[in-house]
Backbone as a printed PyTorch tensor [residue, N CA C, xyz], in Angstrom:
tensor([[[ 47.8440,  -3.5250,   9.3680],
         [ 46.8030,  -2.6640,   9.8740],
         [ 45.4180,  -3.2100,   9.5300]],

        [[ 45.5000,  -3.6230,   8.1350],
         [ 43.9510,  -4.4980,   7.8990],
         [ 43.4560,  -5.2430,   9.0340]],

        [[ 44.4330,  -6.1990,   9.0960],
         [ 43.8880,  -7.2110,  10.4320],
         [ 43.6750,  -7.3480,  11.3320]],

        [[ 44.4520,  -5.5900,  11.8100],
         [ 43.9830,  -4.7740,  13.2870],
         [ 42.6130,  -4.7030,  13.2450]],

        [[ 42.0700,  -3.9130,  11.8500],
         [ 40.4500,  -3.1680,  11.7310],
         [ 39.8010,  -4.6700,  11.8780]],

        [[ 40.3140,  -5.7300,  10.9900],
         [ 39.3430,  -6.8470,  11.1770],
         [ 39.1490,  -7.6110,  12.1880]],

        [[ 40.1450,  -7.5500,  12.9510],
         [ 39.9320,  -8.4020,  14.3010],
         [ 39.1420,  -7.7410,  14.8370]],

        [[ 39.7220,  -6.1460,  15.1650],
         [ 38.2860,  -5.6790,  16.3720],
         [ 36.6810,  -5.0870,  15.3670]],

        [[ 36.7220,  -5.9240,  14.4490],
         [ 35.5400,  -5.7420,  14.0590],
         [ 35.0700,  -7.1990,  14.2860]],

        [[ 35.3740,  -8.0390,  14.4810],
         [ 35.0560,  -9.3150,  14.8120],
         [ 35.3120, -10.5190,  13.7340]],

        [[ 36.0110,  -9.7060,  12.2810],
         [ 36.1870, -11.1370,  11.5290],
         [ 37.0360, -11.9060,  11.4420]],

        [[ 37.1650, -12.8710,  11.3220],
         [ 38.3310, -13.7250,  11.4980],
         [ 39.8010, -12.6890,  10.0360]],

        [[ 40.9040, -13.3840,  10.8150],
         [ 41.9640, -12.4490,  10.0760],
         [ 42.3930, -13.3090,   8.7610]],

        [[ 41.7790, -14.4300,   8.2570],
         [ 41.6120, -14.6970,   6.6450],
         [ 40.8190, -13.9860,   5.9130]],

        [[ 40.3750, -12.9780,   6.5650],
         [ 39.1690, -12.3060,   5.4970],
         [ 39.7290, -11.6200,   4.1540]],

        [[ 41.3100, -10.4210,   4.7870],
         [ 41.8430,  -9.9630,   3.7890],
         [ 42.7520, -10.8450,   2.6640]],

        [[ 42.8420, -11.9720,   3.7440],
         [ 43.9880, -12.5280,   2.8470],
         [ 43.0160, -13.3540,   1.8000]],

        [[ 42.1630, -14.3610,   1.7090],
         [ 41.0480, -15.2580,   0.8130],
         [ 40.4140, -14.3290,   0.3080]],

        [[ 39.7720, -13.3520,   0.6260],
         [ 39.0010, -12.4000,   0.0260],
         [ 37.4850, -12.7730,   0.7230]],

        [[ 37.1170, -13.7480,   1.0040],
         [ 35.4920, -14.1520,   1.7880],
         [ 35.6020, -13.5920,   2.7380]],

        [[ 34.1050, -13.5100,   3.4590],
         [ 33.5670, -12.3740,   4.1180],
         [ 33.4360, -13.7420,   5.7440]],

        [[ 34.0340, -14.4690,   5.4500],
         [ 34.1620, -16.0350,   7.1910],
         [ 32.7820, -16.2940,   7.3790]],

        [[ 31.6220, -16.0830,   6.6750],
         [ 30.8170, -16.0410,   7.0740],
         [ 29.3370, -15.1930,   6.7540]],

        [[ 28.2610, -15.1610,   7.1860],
         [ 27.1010, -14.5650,   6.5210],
         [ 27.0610, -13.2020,   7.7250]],

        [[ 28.1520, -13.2610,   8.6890],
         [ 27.6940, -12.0580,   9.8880],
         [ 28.5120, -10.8560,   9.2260]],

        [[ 29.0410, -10.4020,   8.4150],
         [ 29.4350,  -9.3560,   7.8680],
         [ 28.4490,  -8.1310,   8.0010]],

        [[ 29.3440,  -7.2560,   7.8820],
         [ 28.3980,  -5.9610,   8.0300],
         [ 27.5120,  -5.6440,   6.9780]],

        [[ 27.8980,  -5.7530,   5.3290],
         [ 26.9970,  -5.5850,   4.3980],
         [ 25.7890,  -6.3140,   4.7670]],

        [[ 25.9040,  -7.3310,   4.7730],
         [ 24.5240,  -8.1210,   5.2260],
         [ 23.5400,  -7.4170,   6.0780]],

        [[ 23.3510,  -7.1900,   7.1740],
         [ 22.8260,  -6.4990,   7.9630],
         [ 22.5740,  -4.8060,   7.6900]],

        [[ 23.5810,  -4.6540,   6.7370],
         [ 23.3230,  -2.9340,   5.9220],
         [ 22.3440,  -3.2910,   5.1940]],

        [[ 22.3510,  -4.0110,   4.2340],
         [ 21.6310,  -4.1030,   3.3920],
         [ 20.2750,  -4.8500,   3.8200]],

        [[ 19.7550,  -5.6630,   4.3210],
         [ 18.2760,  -6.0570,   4.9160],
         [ 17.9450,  -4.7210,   5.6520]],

        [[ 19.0080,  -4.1800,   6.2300],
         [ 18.1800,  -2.8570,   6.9410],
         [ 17.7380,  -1.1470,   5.5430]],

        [[ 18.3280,  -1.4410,   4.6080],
         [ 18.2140,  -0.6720,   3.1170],
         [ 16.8080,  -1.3580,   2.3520]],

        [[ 16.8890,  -2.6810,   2.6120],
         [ 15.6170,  -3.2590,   1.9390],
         [ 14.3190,  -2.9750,   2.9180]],

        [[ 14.2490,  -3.2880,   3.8480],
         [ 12.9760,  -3.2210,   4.6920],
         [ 13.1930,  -1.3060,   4.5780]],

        [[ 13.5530,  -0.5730,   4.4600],
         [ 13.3470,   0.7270,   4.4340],
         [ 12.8710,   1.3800,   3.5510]],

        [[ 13.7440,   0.3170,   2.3570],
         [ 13.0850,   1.1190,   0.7710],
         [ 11.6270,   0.0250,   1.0750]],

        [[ 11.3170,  -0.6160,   1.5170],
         [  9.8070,  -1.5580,   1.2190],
         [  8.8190,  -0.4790,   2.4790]],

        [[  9.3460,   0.1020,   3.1960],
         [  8.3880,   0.6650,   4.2320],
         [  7.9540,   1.9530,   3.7120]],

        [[  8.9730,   2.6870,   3.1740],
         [  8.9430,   3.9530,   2.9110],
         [  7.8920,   3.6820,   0.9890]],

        [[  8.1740,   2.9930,  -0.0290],
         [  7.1710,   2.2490,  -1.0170],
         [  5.9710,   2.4640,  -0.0720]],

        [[  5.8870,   1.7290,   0.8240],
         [  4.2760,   1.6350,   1.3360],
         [  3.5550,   2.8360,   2.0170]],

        [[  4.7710,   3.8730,   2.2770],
         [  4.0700,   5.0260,   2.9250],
         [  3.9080,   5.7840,   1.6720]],

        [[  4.6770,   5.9160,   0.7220],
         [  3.6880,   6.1940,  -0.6610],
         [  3.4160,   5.9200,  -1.2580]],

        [[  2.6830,   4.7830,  -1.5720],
         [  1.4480,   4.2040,  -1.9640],
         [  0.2250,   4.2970,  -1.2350]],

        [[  0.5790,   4.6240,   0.0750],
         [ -0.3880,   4.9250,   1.1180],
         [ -1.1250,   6.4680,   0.9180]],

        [[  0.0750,   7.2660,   1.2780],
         [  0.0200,   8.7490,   0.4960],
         [ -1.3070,   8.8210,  -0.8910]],

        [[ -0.3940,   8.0170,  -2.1930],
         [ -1.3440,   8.4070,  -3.1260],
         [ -3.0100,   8.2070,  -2.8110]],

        [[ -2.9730,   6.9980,  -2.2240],
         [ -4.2660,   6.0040,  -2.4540],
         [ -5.0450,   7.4750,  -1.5030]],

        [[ -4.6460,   7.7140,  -0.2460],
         [ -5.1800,   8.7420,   0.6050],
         [ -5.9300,   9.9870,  -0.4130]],

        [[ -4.8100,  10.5590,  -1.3440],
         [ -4.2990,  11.9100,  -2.1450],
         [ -5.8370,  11.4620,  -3.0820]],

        [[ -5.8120,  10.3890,  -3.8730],
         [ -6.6700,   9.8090,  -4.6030],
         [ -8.1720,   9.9440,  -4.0470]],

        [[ -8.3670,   9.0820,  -3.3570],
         [ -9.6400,   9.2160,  -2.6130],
         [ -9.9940,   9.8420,  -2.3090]],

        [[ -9.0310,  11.1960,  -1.7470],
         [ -9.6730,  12.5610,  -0.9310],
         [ -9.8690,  13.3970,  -2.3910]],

        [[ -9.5400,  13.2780,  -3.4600],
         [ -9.8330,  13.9290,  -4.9180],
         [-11.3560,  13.8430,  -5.0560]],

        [[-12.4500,  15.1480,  -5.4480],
         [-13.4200,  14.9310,  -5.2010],
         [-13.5890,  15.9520,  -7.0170]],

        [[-14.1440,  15.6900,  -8.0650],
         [-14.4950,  16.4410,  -8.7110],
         [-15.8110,  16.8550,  -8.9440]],

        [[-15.8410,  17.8660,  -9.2040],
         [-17.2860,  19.1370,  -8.9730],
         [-18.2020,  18.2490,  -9.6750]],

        [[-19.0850,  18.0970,  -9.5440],
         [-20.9130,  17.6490, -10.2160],
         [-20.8480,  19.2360, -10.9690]],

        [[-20.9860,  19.1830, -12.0600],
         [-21.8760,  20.2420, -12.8090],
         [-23.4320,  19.9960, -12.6280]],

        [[-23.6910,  21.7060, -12.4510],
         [-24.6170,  21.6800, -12.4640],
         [-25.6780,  21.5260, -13.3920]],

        [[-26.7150,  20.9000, -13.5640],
         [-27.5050,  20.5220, -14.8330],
         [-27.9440,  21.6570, -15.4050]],

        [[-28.3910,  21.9470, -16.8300],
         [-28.8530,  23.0110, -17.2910],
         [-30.5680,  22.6650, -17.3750]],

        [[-30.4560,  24.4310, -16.7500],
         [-32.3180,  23.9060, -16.9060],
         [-33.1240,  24.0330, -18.3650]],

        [[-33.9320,  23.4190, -18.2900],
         [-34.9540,  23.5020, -19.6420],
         [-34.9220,  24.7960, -20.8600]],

        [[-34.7640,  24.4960, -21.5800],
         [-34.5190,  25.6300, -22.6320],
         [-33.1210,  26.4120, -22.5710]],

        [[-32.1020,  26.4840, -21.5130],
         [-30.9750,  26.9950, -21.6130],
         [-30.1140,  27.4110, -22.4700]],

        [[-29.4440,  28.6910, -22.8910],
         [-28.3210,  28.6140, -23.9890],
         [-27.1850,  27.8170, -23.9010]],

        [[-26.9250,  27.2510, -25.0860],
         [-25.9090,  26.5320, -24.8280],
         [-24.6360,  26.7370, -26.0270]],

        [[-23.5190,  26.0880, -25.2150],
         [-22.3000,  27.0670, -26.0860],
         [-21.9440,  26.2740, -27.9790]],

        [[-21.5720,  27.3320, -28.7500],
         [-21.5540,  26.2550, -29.7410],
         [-21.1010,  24.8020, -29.7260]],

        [[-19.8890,  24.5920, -28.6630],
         [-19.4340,  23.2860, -28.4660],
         [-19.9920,  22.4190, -28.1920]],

        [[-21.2600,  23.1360, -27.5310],
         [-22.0050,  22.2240, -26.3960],
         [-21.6820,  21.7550, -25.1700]],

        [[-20.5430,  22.1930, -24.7940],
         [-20.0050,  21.7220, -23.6920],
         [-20.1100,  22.6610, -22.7090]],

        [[-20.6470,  23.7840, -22.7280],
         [-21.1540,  24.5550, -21.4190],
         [-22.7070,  25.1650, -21.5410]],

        [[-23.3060,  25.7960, -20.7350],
         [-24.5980,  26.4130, -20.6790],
         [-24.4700,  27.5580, -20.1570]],

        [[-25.3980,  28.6760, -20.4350],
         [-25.1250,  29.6620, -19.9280],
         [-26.2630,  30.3190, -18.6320]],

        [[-25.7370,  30.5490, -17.6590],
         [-26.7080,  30.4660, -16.5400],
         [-26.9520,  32.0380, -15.9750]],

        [[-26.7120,  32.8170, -16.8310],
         [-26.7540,  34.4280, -16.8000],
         [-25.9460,  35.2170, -16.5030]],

        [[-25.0000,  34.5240, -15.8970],
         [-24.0690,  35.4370, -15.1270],
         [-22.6600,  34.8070, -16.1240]],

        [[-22.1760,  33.7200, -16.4100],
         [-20.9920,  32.8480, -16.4920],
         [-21.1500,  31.2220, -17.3860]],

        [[-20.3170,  30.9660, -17.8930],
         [-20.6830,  29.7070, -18.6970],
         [-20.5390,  28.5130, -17.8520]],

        [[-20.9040,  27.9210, -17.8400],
         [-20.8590,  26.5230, -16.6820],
         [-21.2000,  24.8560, -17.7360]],

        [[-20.0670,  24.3100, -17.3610],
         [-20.3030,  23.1180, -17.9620],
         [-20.6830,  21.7110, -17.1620]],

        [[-21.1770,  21.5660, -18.8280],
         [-22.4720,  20.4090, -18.5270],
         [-21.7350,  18.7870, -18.1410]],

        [[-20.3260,  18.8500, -18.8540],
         [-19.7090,  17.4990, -17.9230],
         [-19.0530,  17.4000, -17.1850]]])
């Protein structure tokens, strides 16, 4: 029955008996370059993704405190009357 599946798959009928594949036209071959170029395309659509995700990341400018302002013991915020707002 092996040599039924292998003939009409196209390999020569020493394949089961030697154990070699007759050749580089085997099916793994062609599975696998088509697994590599997929995992390398799909890598580049996220790396693409981040770099996009990255760049479109925009963080807030604080606003400067004006002249004489309270500021928090830490120093790391000011107080603008309403809410504490920081200075980095």
């Amino acid at each position: 029955m092996l040599a039924t599946i292998l003939l009409a798959c196209g390999e020569p009928s020493t394949w089961g008996v030697t154990g070699g594949t007759g050749g580089s036209s085997g099916l793994l071959g062609p599975m696998v370059a088509r697994g590599i170029a997929a995992a390398i395309v799909s890598a580049g659509i996220i790396v693409l993704a981040a770099i996009v995700a990255l760049a479109r990341r925009n963080d807030p400018v604080p606003t400067p405190p004006p002249a004489g302002a309270a500021l928090s013991g830490d120093g790391y915020y000011w107080w603008d009357g309403a809410s504490w707002r920081p200075l980095r």
